[in-house]
PDB file of the backbone (N, CA, C, O) and the ligand in Angstrom, with CONECT records:
HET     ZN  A 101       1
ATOM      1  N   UNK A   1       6.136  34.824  -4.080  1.00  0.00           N
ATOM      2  CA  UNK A   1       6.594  33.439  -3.979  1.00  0.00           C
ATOM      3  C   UNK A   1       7.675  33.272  -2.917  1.00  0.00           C
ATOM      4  O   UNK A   1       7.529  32.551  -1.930  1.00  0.00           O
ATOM      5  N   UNK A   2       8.555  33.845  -3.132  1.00  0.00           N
ATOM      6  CA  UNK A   2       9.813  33.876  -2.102  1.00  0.00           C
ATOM      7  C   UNK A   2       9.212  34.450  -0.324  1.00  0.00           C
ATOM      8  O   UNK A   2       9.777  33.913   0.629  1.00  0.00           O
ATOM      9  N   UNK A   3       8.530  35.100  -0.143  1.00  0.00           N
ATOM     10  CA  UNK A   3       8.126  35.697   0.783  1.00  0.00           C
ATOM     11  C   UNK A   3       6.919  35.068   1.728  1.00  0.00           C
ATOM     12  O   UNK A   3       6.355  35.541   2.714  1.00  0.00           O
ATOM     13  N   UNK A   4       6.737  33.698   0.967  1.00  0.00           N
ATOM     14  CA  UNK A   4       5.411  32.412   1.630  1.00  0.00           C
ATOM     15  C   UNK A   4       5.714  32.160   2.451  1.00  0.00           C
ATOM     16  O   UNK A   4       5.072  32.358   3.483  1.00  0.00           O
ATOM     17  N   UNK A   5       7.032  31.503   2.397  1.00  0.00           N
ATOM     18  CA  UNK A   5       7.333  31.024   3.464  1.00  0.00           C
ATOM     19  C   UNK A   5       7.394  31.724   4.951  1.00  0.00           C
ATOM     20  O   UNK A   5       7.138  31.049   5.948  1.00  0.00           O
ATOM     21  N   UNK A   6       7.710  32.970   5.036  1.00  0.00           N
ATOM     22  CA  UNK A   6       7.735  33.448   6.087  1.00  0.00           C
ATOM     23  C   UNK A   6       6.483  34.000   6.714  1.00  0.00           C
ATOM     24  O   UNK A   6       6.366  34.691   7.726  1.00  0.00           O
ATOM     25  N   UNK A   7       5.542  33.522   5.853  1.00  0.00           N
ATOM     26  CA  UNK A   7       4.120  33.831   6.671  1.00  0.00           C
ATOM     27  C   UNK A   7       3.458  32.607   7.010  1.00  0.00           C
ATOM     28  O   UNK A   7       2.320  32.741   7.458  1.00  0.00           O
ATOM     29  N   UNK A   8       3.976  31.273   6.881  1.00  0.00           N
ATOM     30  CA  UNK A   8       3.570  30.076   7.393  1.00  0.00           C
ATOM     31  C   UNK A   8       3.966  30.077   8.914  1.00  0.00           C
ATOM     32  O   UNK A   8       5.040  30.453   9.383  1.00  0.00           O
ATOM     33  N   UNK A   9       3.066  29.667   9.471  1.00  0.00           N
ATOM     34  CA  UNK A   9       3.124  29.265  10.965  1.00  0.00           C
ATOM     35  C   UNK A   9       3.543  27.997  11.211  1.00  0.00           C
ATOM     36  O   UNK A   9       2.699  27.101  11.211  1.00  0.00           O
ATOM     37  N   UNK A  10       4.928  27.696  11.466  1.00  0.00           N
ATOM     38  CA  UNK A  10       4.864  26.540  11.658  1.00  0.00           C
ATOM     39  C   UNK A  10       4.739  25.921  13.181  1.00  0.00           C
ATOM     40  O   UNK A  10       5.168  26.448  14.207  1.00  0.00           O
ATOM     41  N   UNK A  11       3.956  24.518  13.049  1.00  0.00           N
ATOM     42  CA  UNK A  11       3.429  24.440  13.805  1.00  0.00           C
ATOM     43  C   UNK A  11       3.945  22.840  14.313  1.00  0.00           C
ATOM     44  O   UNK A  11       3.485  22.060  13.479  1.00  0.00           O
ATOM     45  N   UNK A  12       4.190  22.602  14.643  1.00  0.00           N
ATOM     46  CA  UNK A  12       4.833  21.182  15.744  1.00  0.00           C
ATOM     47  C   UNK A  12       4.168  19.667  15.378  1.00  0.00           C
ATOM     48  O   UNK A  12       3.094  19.532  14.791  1.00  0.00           O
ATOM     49  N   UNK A  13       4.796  18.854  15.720  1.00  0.00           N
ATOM     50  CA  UNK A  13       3.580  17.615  15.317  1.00  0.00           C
ATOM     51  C   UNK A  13       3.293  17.037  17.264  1.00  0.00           C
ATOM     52  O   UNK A  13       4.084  16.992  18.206  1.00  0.00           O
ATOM     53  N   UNK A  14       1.890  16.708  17.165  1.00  0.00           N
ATOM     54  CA  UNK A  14       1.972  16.557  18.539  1.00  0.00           C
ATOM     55  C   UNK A  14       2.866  15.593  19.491  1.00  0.00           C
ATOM     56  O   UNK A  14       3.196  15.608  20.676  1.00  0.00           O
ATOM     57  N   UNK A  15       3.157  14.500  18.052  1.00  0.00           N
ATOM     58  CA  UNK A  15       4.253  13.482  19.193  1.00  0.00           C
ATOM     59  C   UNK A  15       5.106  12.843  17.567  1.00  0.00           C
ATOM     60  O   UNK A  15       4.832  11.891  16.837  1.00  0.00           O
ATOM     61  N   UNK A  16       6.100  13.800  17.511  1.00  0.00           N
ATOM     62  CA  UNK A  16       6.817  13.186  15.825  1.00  0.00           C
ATOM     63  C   UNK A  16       7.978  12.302  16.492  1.00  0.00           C
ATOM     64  O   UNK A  16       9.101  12.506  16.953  1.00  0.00           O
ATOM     65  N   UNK A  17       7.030  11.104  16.282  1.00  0.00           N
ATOM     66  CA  UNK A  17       7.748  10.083  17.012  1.00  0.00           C
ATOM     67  C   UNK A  17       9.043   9.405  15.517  1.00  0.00           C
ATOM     68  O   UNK A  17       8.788   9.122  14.346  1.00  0.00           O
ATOM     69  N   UNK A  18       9.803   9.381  15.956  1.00  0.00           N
ATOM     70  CA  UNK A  18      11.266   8.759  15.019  1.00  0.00           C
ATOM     71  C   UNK A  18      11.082   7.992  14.604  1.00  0.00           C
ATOM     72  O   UNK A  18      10.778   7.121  15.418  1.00  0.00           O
ATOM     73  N   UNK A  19      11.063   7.581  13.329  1.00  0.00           N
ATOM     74  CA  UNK A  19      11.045   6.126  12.752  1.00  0.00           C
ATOM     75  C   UNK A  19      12.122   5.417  12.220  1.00  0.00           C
ATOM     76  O   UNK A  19      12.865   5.901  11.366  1.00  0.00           O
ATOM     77  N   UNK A  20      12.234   4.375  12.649  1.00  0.00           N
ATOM     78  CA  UNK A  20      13.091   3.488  12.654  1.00  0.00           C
ATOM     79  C   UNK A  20      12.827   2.446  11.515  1.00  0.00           C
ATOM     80  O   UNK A  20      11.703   1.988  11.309  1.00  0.00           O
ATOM     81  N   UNK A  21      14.130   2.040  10.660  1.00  0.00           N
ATOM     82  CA  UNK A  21      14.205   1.327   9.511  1.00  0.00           C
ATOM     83  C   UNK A  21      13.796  -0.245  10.237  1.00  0.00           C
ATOM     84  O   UNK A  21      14.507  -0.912  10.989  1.00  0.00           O
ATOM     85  N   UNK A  22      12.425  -0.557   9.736  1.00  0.00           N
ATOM     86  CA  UNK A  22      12.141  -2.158  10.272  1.00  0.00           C
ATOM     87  C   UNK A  22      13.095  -2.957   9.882  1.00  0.00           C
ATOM     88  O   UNK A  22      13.284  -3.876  10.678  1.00  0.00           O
ATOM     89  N   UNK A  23      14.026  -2.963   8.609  1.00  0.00           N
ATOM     90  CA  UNK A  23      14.786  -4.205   8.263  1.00  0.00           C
ATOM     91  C   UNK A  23      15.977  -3.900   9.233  1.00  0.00           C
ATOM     92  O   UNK A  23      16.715  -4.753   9.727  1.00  0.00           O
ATOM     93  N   UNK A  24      16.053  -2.445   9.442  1.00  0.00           N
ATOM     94  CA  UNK A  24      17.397  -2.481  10.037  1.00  0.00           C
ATOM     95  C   UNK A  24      17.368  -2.588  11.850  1.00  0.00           C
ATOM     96  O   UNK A  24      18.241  -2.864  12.672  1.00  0.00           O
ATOM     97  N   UNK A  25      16.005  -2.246  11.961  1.00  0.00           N
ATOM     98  CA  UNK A  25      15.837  -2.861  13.912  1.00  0.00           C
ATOM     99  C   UNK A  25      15.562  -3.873  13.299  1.00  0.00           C
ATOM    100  O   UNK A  25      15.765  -3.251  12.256  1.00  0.00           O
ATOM    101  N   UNK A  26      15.300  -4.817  12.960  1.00  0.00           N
ATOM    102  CA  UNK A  26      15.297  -6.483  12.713  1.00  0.00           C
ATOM    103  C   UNK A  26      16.298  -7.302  11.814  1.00  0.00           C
ATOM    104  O   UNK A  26      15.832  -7.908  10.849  1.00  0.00           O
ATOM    105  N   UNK A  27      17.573  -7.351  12.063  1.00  0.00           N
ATOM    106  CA  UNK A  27      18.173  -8.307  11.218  1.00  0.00           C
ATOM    107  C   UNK A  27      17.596  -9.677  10.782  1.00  0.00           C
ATOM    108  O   UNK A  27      17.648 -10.093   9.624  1.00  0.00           O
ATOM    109  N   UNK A  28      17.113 -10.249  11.689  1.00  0.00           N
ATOM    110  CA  UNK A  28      16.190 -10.950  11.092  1.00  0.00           C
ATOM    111  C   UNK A  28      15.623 -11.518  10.044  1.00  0.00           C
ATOM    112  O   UNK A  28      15.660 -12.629   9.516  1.00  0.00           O
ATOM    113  N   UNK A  29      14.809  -9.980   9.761  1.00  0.00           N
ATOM    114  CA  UNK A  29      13.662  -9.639   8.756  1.00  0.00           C
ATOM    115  C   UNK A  29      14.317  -9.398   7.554  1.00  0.00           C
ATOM    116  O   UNK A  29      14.454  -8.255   7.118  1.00  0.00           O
ATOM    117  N   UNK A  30      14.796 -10.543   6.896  1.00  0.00           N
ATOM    118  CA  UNK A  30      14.941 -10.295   5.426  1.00  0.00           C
ATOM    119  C   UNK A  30      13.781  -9.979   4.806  1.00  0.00           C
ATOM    120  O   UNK A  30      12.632 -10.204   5.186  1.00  0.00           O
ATOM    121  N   UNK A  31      14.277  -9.280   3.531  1.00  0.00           N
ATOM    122  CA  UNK A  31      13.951  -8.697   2.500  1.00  0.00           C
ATOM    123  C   UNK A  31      13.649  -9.825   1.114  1.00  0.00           C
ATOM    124  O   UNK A  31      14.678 -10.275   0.609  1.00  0.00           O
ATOM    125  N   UNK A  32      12.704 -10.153   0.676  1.00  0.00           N
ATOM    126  CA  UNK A  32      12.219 -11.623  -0.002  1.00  0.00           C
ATOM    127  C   UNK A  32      11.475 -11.548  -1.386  1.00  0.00           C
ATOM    128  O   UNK A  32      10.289 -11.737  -1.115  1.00  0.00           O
ATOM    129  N   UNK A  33      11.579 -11.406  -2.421  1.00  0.00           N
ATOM    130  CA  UNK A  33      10.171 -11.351  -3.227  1.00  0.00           C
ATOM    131  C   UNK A  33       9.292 -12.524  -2.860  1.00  0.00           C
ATOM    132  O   UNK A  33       8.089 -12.621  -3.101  1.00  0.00           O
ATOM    133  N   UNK A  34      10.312 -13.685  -2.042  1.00  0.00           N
ATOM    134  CA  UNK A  34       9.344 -14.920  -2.162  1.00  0.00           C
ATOM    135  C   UNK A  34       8.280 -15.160  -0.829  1.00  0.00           C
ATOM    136  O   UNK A  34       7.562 -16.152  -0.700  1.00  0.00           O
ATOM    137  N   UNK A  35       8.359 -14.010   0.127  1.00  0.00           N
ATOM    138  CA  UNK A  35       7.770 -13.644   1.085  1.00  0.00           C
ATOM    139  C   UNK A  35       6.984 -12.586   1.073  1.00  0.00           C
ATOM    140  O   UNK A  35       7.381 -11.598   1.691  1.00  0.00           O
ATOM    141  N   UNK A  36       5.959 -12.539   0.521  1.00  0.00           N
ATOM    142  CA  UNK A  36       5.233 -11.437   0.340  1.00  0.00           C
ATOM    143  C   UNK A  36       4.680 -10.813   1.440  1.00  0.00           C
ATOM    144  O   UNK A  36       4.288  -9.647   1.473  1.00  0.00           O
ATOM    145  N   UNK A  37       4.657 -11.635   2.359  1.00  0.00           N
ATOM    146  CA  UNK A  37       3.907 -10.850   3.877  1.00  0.00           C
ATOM    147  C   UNK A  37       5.169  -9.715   4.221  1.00  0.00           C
ATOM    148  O   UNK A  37       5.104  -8.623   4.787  1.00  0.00           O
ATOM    149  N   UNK A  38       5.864 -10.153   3.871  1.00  0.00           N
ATOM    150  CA  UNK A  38       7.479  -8.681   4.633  1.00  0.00           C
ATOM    151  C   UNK A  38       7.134  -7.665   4.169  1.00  0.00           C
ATOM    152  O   UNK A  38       7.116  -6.651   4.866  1.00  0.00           O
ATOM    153  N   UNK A  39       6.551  -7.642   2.114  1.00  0.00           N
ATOM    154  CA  UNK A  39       6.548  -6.535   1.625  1.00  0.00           C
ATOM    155  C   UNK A  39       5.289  -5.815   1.610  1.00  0.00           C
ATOM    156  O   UNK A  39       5.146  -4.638   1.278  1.00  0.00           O
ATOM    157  N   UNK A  40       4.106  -6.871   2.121  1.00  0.00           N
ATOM    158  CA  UNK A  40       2.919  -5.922   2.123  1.00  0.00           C
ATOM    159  C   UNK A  40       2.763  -4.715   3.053  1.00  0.00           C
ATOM    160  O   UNK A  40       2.413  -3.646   2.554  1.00  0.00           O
ATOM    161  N   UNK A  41       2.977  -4.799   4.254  1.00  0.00           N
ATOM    162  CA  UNK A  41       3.344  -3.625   5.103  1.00  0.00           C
ATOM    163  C   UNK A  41       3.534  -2.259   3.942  1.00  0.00           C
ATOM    164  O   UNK A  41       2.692  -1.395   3.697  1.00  0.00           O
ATOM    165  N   UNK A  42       4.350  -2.345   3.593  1.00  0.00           N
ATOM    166  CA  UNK A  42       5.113  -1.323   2.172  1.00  0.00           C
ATOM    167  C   UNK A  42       4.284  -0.873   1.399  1.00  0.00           C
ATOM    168  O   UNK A  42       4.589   0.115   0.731  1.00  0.00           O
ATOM    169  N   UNK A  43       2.992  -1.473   1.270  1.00  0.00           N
ATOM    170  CA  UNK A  43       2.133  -1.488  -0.127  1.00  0.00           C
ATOM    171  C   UNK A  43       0.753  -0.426   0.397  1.00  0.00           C
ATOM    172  O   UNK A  43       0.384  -0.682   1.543  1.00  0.00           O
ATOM    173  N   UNK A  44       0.197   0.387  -0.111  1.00  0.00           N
ATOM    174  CA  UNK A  44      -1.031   1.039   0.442  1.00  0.00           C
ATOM    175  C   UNK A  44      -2.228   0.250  -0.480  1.00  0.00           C
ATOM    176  O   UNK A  44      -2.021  -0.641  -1.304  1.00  0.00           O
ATOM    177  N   UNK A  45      -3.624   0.880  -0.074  1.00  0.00           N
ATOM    178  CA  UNK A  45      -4.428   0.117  -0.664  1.00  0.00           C
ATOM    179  C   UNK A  45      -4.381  -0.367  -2.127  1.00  0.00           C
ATOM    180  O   UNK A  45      -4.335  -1.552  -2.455  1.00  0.00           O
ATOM    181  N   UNK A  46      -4.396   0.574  -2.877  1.00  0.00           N
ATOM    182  CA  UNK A  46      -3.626   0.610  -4.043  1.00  0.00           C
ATOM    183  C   UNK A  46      -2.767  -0.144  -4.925  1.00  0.00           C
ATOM    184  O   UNK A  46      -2.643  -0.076  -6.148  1.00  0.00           O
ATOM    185  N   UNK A  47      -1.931  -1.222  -3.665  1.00  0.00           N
ATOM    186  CA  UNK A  47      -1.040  -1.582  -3.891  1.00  0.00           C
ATOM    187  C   UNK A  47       0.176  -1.222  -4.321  1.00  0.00           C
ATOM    188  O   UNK A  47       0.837  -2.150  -4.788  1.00  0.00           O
ATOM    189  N   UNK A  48       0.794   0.086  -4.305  1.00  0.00           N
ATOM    190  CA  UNK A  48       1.279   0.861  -4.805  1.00  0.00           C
ATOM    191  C   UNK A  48       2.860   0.979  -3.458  1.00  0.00           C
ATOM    192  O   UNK A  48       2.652   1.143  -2.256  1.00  0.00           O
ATOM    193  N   UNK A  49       3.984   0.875  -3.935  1.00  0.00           N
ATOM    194  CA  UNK A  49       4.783   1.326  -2.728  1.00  0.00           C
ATOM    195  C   UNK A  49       5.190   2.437  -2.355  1.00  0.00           C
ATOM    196  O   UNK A  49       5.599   3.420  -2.973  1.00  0.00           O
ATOM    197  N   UNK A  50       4.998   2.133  -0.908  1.00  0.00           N
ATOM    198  CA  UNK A  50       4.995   4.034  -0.379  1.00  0.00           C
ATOM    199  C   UNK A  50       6.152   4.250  -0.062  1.00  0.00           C
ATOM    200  O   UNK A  50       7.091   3.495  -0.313  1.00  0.00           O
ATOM    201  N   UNK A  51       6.252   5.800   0.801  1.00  0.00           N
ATOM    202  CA  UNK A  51       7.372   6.657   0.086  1.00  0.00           C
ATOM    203  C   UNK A  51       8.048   6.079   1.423  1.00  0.00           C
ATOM    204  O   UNK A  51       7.576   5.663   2.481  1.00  0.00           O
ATOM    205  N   UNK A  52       9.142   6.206   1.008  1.00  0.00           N
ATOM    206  CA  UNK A  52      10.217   6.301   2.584  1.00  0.00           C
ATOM    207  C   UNK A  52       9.913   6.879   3.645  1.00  0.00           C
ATOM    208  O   UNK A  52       9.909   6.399   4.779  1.00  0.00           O
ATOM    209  N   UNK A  53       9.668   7.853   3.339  1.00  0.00           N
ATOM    210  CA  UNK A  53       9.524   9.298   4.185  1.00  0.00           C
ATOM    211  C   UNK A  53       8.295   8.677   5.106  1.00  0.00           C
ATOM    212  O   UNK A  53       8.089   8.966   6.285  1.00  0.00           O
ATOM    213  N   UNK A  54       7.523   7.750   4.290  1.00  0.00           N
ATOM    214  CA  UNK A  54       6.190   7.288   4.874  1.00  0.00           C
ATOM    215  C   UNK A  54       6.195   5.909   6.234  1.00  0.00           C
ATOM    216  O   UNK A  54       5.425   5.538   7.121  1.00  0.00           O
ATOM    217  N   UNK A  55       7.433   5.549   5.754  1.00  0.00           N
ATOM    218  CA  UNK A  55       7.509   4.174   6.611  1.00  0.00           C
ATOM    219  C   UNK A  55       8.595   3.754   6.962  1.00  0.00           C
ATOM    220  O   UNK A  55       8.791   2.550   7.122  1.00  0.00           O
ATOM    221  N   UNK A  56       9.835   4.984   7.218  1.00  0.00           N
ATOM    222  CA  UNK A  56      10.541   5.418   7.585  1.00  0.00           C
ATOM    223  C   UNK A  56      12.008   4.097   7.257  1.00  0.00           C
ATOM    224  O   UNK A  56      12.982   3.854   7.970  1.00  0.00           O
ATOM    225  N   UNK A  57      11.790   3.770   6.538  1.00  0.00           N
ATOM    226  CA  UNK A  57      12.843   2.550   5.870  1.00  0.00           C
ATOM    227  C   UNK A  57      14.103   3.382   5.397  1.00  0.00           C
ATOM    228  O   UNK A  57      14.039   4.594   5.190  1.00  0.00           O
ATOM    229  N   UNK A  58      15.043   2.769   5.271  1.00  0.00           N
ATOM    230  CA  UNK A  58      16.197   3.406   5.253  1.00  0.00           C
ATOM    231  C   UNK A  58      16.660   3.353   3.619  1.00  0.00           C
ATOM    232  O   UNK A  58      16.252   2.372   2.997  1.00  0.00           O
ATOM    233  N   UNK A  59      17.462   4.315   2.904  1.00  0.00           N
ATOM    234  CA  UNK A  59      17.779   4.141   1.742  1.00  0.00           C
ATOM    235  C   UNK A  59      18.348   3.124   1.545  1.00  0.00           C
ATOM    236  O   UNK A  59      17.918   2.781   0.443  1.00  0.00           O
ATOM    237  N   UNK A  60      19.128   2.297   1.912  1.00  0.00           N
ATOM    238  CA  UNK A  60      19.426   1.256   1.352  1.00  0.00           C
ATOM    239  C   UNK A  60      18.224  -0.392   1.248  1.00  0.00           C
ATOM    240  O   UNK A  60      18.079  -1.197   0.327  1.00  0.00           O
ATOM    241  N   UNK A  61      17.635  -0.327   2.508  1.00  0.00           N
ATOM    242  CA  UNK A  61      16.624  -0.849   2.318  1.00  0.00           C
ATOM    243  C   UNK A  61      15.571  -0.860   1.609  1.00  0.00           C
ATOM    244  O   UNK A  61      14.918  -1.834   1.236  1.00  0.00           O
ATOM    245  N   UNK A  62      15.271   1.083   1.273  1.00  0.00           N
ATOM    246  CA  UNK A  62      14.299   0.873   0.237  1.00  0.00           C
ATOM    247  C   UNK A  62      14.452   0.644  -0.839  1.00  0.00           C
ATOM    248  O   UNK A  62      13.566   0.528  -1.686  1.00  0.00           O
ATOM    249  N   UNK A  63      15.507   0.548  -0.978  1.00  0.00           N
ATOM    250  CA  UNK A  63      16.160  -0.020  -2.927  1.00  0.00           C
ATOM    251  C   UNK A  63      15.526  -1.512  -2.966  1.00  0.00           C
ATOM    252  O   UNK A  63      14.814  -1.926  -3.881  1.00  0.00           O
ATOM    253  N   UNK A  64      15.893  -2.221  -1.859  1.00  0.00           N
ATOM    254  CA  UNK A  64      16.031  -3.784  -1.743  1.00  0.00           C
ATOM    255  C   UNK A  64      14.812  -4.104  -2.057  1.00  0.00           C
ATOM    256  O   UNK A  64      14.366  -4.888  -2.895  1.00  0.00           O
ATOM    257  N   UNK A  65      14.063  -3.059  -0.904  1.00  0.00           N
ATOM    258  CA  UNK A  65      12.217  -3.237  -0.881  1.00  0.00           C
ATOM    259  C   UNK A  65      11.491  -3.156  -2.541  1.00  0.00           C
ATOM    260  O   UNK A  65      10.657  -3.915  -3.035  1.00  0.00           O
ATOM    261  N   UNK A  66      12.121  -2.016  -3.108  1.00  0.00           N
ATOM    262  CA  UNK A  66      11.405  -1.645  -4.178  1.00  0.00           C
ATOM    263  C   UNK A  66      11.550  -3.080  -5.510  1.00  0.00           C
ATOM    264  O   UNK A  66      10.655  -3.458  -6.265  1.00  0.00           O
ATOM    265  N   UNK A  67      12.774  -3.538  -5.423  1.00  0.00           N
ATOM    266  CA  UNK A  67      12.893  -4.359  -6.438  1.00  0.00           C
ATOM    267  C   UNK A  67      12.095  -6.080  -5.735  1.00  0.00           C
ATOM    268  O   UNK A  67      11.651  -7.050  -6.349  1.00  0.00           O
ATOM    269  N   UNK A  68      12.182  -5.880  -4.669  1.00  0.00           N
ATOM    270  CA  UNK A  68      11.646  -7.172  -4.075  1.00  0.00           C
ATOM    271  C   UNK A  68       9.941  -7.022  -4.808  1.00  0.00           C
ATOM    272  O   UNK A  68       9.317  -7.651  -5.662  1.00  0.00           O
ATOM    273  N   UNK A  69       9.694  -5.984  -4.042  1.00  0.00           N
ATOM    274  CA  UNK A  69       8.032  -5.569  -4.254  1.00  0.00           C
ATOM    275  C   UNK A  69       7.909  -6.279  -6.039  1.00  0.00           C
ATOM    276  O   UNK A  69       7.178  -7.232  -6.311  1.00  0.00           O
ATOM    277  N   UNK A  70       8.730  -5.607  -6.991  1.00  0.00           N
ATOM    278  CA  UNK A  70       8.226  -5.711  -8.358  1.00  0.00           C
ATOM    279  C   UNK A  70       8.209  -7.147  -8.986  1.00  0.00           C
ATOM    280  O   UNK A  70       7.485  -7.738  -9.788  1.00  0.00           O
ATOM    281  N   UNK A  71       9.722  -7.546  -8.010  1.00  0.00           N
ATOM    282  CA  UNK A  71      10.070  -8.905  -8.780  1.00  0.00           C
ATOM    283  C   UNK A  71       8.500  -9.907  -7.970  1.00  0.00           C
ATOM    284  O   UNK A  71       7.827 -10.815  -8.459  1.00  0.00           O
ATOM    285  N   UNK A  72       8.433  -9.431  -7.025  1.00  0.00           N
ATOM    286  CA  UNK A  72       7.006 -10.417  -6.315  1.00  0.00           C
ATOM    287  C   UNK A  72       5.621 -10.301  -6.963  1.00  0.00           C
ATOM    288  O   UNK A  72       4.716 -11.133  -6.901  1.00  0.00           O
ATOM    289  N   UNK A  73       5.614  -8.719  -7.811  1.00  0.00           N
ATOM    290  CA  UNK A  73       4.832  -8.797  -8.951  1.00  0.00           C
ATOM    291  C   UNK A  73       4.808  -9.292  -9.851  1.00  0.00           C
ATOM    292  O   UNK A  73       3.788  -9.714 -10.397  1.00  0.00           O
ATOM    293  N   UNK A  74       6.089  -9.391 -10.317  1.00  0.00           N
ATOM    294  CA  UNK A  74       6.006 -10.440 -12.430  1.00  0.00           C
ATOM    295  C   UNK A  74       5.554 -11.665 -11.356  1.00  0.00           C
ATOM    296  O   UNK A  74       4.565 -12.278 -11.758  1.00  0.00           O
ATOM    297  N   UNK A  75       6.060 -12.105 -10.146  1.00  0.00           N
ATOM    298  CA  UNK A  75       5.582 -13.568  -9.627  1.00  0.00           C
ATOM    299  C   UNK A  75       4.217 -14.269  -9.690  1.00  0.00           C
ATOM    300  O   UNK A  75       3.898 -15.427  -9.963  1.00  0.00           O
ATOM    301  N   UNK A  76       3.197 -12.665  -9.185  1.00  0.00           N
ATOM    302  CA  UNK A  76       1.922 -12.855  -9.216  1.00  0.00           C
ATOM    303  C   UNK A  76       1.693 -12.258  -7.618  1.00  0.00           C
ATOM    304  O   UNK A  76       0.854 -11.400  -7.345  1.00  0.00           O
ATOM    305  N   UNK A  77       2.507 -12.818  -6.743  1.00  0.00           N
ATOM    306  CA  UNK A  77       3.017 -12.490  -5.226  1.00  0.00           C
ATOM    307  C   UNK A  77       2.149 -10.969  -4.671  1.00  0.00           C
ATOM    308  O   UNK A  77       1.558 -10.780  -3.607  1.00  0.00           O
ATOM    309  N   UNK A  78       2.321 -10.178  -5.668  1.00  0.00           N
ATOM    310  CA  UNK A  78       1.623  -9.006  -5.131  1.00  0.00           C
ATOM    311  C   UNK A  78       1.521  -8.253  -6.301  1.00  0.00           C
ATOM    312  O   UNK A  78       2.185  -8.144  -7.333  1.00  0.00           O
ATOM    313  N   UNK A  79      -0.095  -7.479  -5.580  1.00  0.00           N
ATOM    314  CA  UNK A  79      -0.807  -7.565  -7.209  1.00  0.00           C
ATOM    315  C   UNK A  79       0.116  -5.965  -7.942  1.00  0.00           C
ATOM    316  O   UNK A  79       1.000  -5.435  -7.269  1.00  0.00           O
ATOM    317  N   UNK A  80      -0.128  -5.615  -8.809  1.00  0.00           N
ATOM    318  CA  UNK A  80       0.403  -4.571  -9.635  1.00  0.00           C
ATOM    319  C   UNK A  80      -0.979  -3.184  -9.430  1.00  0.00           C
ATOM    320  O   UNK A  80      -0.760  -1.973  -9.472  1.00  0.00           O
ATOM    321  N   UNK A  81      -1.766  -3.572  -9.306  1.00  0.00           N
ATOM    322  CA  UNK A  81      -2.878  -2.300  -8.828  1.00  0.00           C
ATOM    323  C   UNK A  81      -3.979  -3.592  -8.263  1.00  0.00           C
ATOM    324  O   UNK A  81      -4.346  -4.661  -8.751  1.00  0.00           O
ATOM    325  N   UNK A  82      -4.289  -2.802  -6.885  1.00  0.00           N
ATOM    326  CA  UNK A  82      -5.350  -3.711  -6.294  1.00  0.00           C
ATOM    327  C   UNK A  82      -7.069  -2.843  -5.777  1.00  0.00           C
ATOM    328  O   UNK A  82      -7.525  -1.723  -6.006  1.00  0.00           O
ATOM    329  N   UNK A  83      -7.464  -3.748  -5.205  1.00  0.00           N
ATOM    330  CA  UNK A  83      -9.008  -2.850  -4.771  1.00  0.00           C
ATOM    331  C   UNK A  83      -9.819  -2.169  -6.077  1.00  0.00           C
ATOM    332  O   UNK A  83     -10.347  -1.090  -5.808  1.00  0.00           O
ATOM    333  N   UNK A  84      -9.967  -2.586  -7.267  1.00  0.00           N
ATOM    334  CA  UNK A  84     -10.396  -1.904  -8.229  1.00  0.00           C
ATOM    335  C   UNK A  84     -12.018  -1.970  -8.192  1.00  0.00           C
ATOM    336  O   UNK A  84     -12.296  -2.897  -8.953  1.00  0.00           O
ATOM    337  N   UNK A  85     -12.839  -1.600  -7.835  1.00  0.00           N
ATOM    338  CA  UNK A  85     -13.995  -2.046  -8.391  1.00  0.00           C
ATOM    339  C   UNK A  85     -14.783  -2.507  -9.534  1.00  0.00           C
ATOM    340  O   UNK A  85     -15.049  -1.630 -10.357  1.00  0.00           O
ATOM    341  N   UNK A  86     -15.192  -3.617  -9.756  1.00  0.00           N
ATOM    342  CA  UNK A  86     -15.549  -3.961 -10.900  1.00  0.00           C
ATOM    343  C   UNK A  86     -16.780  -4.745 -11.296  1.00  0.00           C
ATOM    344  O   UNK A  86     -17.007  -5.946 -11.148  1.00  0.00           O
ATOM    345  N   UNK A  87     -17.678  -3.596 -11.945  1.00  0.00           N
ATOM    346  CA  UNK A  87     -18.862  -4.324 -11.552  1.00  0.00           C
ATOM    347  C   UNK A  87     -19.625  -4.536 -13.246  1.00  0.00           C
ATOM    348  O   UNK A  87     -20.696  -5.131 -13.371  1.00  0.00           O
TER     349      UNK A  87
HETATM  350 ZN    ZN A 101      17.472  -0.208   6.872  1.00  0.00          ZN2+
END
């Protein structure tokens, strides 16, 4: 176990381009439950919100994001699980 790691090759990403917190390059761009287009970006098919790490939002933003996202759910605003098939 301890000894894995040193047999991984690590290997580069071809262009690990930096990501930048959208709310925070956009002052702008508030953070809304009552704007659901801000928070869909955030949402995967699923509807589900993705990770930081994924969409490079900043911790304080993703707090804002996460409670926006839910409160826009009890709204109706954005669904709670989406794409389900149902036949
Ligand atoms: Zn930010």
């Amino acid at each position: 176990m301890a000894n894995e790691k040193s047999n991984v090759i690590i290997r580069r990403r071809a262009f690990p381009r930096k990501k930048v917190c959208k709310f925070c390059a956009d002052p702008s761009l508030k953070i809304d439950y009552k704007n659901p287009e801000v928070l869909k970006p955030f949402l995967n098919e699923k509807g589900m919100i993705l990770h930081r790490r994924q969409t490079g939002t900043c911790a304080y933003h993703q707090r804002r994001l996460t409670t926006a996202i839910k409160r826009a759910r009890i709204m109706a605003l954005l669904p709670f699980v989406a794409d389900i098939e149902v036949e």
